[in-house]
N, C-alpha and C positions, 0 to 999 in steps of 0.2 A: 624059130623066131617067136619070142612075143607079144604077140600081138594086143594080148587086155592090155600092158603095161605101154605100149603105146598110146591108147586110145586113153589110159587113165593119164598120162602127161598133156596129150593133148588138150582134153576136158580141164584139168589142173589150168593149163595154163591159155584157156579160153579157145585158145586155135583147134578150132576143131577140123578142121581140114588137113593140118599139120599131117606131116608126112618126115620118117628116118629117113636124110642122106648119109652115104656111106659112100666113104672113099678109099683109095688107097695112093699115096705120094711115096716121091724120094724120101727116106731120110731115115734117122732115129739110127738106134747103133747096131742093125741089122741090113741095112739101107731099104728096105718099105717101113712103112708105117701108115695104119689106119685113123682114120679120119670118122668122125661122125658128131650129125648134129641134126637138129629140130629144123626141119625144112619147111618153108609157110607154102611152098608154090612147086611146081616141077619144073626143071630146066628143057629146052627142047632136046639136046642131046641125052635126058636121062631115059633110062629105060626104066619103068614103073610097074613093081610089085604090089599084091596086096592080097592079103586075106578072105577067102568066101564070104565069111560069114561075121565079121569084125568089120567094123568102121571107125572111126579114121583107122587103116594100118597099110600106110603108103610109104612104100619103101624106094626110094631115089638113090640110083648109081648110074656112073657114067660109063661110058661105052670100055674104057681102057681099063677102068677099074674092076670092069664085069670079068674080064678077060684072067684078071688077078685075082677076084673071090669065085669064081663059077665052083658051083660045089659045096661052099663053105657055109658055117653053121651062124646065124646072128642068135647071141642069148642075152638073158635078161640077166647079172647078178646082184646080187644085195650081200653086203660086208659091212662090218662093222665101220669101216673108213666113209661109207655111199653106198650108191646104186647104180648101176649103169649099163647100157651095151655095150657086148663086146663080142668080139669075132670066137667062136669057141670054135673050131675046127677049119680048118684052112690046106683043101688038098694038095696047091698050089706052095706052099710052105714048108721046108725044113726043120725051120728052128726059127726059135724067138727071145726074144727077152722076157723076165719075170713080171714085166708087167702087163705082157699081153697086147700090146699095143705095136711094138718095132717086130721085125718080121725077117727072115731071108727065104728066098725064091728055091726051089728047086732045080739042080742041073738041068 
């Protein structure tokens, strides 16, 4: 994961407490797909990660969804199109689609 590029979004966009949630839902043309966004607050079912020695780097996932990335890799990329996280390695996973985002589960 990381974590400066959190902390520099954060600072960016004043939330300095801000914390990644990361999901994973039904759907997309794999039937998972990940979810994620700039979370102000922690939910009480989220389980909460974070960096030693980094601050803000509060990473928010829910209990069903832990069960679906345990393992997996969160990274930082930057392309020419943006910048964004995105799940880089998923042991949980099969196959996906080209954009990185829809998913299928392993037998």
């Amino acid at each position: 994961m990381e974590p400066k590029q959190l902390k520099s979004i954060a600072t960016r966009e004043h939330r300095p407490n801000a914390g990644l949630r990361v999901a994973v839902e039904s759907g997309g043309c794999h039937g998972y797909q990940y979810t994620m966004e700039l979370a102000s607050e922690r939910h009480a079912e989220d389980y909460h990660f974070t960096h030693p020695a980094i601050t803000p780097s509060n990473i928010y996932i829910d209990a069903v969804s832990l069960g679906l990335l345990n393992g997996s890799t969160i990274d930082f990329a930057t392309e020419l199109i943006g910048s964004s996280f995105r799940i880089a390695a998923n042991p949980q996973a099969k196959g996906g689609c080209g954009c990185g985002i829809s998913w299928e589960m392993k037998d």
